[in-house]
C-alpha positions as CSV (number, residue, x, y, z in Angstrom):
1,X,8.1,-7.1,7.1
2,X,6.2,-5.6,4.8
3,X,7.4,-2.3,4.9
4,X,10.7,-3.4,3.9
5,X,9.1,-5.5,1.3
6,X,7.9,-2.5,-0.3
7,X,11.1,-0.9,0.0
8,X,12.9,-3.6,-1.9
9,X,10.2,-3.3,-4.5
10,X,10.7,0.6,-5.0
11,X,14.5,0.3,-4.9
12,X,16.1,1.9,-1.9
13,X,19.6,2.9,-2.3
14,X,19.3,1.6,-6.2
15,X,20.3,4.2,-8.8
16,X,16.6,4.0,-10.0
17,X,15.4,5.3,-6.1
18,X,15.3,9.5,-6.8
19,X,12.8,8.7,-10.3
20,X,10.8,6.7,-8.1
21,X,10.7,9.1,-5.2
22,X,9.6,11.6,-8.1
23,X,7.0,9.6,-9.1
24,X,5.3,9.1,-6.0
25,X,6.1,13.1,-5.2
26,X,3.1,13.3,-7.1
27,X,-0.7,12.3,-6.2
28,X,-1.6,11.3,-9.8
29,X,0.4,11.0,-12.6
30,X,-0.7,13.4,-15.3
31,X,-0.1,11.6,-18.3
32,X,-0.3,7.6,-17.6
33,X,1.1,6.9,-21.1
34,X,4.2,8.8,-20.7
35,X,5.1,7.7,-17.3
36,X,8.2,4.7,-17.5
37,X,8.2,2.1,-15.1
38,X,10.4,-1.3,-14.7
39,X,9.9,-4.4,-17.2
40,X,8.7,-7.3,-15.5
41,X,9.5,-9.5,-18.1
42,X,13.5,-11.1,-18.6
43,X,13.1,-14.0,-21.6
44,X,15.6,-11.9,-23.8
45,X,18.8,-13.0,-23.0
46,X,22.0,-10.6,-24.3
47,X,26.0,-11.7,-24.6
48,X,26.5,-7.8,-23.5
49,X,28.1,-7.2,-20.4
50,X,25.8,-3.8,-20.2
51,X,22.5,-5.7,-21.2
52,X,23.3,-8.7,-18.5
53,X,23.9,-6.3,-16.1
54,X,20.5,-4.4,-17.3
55,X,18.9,-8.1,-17.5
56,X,20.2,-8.8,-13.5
57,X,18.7,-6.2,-12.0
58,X,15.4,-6.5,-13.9
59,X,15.4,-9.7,-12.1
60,X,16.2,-8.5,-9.2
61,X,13.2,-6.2,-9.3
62,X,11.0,-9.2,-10.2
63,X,12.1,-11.4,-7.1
64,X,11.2,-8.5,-4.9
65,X,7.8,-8.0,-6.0
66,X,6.7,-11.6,-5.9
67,X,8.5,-11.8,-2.5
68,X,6.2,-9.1,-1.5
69,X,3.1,-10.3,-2.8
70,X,3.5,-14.0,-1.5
71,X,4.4,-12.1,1.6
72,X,1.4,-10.3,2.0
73,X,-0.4,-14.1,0.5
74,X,1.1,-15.8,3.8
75,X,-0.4,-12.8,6.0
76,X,-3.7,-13.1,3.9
77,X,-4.1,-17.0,4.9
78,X,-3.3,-16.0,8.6
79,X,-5.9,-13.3,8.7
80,X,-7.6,-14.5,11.9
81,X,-4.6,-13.5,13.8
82,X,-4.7,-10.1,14.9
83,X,-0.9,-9.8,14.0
84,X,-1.2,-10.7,10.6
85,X,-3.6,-7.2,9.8
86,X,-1.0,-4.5,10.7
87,X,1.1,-5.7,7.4
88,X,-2.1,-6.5,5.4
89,X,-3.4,-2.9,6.1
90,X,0.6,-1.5,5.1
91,X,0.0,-3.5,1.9
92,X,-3.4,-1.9,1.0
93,X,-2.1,1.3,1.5
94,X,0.5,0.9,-0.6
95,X,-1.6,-0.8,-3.5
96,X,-4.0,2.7,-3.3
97,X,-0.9,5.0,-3.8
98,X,0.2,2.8,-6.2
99,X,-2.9,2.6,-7.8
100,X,-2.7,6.3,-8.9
101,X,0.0,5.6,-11.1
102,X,-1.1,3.0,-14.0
103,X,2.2,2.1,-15.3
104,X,3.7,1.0,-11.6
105,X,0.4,-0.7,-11.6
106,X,0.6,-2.5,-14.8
107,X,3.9,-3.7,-13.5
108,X,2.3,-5.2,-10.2
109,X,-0.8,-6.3,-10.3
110,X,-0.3,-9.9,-11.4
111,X,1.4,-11.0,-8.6
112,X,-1.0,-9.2,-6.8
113,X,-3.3,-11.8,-4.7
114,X,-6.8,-10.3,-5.4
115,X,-9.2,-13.0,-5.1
116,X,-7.4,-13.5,-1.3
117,X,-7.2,-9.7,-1.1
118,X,-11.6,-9.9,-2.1
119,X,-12.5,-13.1,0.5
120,X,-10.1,-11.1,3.4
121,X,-12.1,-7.9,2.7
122,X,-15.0,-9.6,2.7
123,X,-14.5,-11.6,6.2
124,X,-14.0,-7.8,8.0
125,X,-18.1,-6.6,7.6
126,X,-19.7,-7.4,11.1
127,X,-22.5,-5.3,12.9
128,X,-20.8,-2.5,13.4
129,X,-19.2,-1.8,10.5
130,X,-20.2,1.9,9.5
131,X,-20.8,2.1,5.9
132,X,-20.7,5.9,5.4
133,X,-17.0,5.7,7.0
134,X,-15.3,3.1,3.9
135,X,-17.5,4.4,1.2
136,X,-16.3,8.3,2.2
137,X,-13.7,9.7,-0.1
138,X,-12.0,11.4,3.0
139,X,-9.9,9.5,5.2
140,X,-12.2,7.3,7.7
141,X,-12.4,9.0,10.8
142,X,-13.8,8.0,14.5
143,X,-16.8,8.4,16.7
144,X,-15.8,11.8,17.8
145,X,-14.6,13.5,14.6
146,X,-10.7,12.0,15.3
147,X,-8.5,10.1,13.1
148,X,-6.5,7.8,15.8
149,X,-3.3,6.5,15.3
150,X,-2.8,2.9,14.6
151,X,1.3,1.3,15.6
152,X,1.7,0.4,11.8
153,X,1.2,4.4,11.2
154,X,4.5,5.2,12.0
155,X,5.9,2.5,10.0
156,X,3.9,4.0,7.0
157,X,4.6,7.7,7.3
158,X,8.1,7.8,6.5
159,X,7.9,6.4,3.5
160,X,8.1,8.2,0.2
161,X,4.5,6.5,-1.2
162,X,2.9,7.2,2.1
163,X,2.2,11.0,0.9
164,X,-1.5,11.9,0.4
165,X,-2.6,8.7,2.8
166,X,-3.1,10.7,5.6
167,X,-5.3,13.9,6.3
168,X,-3.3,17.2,6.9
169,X,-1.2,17.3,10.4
170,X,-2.7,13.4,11.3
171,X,0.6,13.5,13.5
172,X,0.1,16.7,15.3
173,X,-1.6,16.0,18.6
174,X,-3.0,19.9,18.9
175,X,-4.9,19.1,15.6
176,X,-7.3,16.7,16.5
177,X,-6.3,14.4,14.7
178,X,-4.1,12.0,16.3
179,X,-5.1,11.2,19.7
180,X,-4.8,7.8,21.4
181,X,-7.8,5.5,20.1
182,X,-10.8,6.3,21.9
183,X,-13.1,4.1,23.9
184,X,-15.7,3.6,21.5
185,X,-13.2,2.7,18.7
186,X,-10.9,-0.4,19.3
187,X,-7.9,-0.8,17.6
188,X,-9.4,-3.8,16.0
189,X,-12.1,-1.4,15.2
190,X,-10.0,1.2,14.0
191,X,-8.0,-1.2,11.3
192,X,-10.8,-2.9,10.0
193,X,-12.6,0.6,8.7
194,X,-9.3,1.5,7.5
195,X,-8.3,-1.7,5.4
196,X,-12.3,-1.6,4.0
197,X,-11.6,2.2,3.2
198,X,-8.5,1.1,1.4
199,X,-10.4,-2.0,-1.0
200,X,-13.3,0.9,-1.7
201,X,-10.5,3.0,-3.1
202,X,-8.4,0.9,-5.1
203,X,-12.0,-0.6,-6.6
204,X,-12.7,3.0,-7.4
205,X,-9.9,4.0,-8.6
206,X,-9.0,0.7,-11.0
């Protein structure tokens, strides 16, 4: 659900797709006061067939990022389900990458949930949570030096803001990386260090 939340958000198959693609092409932008990024607001109200349609699709663009971040509200409330944290971890990753780029940010982050995002994040730390894993700046990795795959990863990777979330040939099972999860690290395990990874970054990086 989420994935294709985030899709609607970013416009796929919208004329405005290949600028955002470009955008996220890039791990930071390099000059945040340049970079363009949709209106959120619609009060002004034009007579011209060119603004309406302009007006309609600035809308359009609204409804899909409060769909998304009621969405991810919903899962947030639900957290003691296990199936709720797949699309909760898909929405963290997606608020790092976008967090990179201040203008998409700006555009976001008020519909963002954060004080549910902050109590969520703060109901994951149990006794064995390793600390050195979500305050790392690399990627958290297992007990044996691995990064295991989690299901939700191969909803992730195809998608055009998914680029610099994962370590270098993460999908490549002769790497190292990528291995089924390992007995010491549950999947449970697994998510939680990744979705306390994520809250580090975005805290460090806002």
């Amino acid at each position: 659900i989420m994935s294709c939340n985030i899709a609607s958000v970013l416009g796929y198959g919208t004329p405005v797709y290949p600028q955002v693609a470009d955008l996220f092409s890039k791990k930071q932008s390099s000059d945040a006061a340049n970079e363009s990024a949709p209106a959120m607001e619609t009060e002004y109200v034009s007579n011209s067939p060119t603004e309406l349609c302009s007006q309609l699709k600035l809308n359009q663009a609204f409804q899909a990022i409060r769909l998304t971040f009621q969405t991810l509200f919903v899962l947030l409330r639900y957290s003691n389900f296990p199936n709720a944290i797949p699309g909760i971890h898909i929405s963290l990753a997606f608020l790092w990458r976008v967090s990179f780029h201040r203008s998409v940010m700006e555009s976001l982050e008020a519909t963002v949930p954060w004080q549910a995002v902050a109590g969520f994040l703060n109901s994951l730390f149990s006794h064995n949570t390793v600390f050195s894993r979500i305050q790392d700046e690399k990627f958290p990795i297992g007990e044996y030096e691995t990064a295991p795959q989690l299901p939700e990863d191969f909803l992730i990777r195809g998608q055009v803001w998914s680029q610099f979330y994962y370590p270098n040939n993460f999908f490549k099972d002769t790497s190292g990386y990528g291995i089924s999860i390992d007995e010491m690290d549950s999947e449970e395990v697994v998510r939680r260090h990744r979705c306390l990874w994520l809250g580090v970054q975005i805290a460090k990086v806002s």
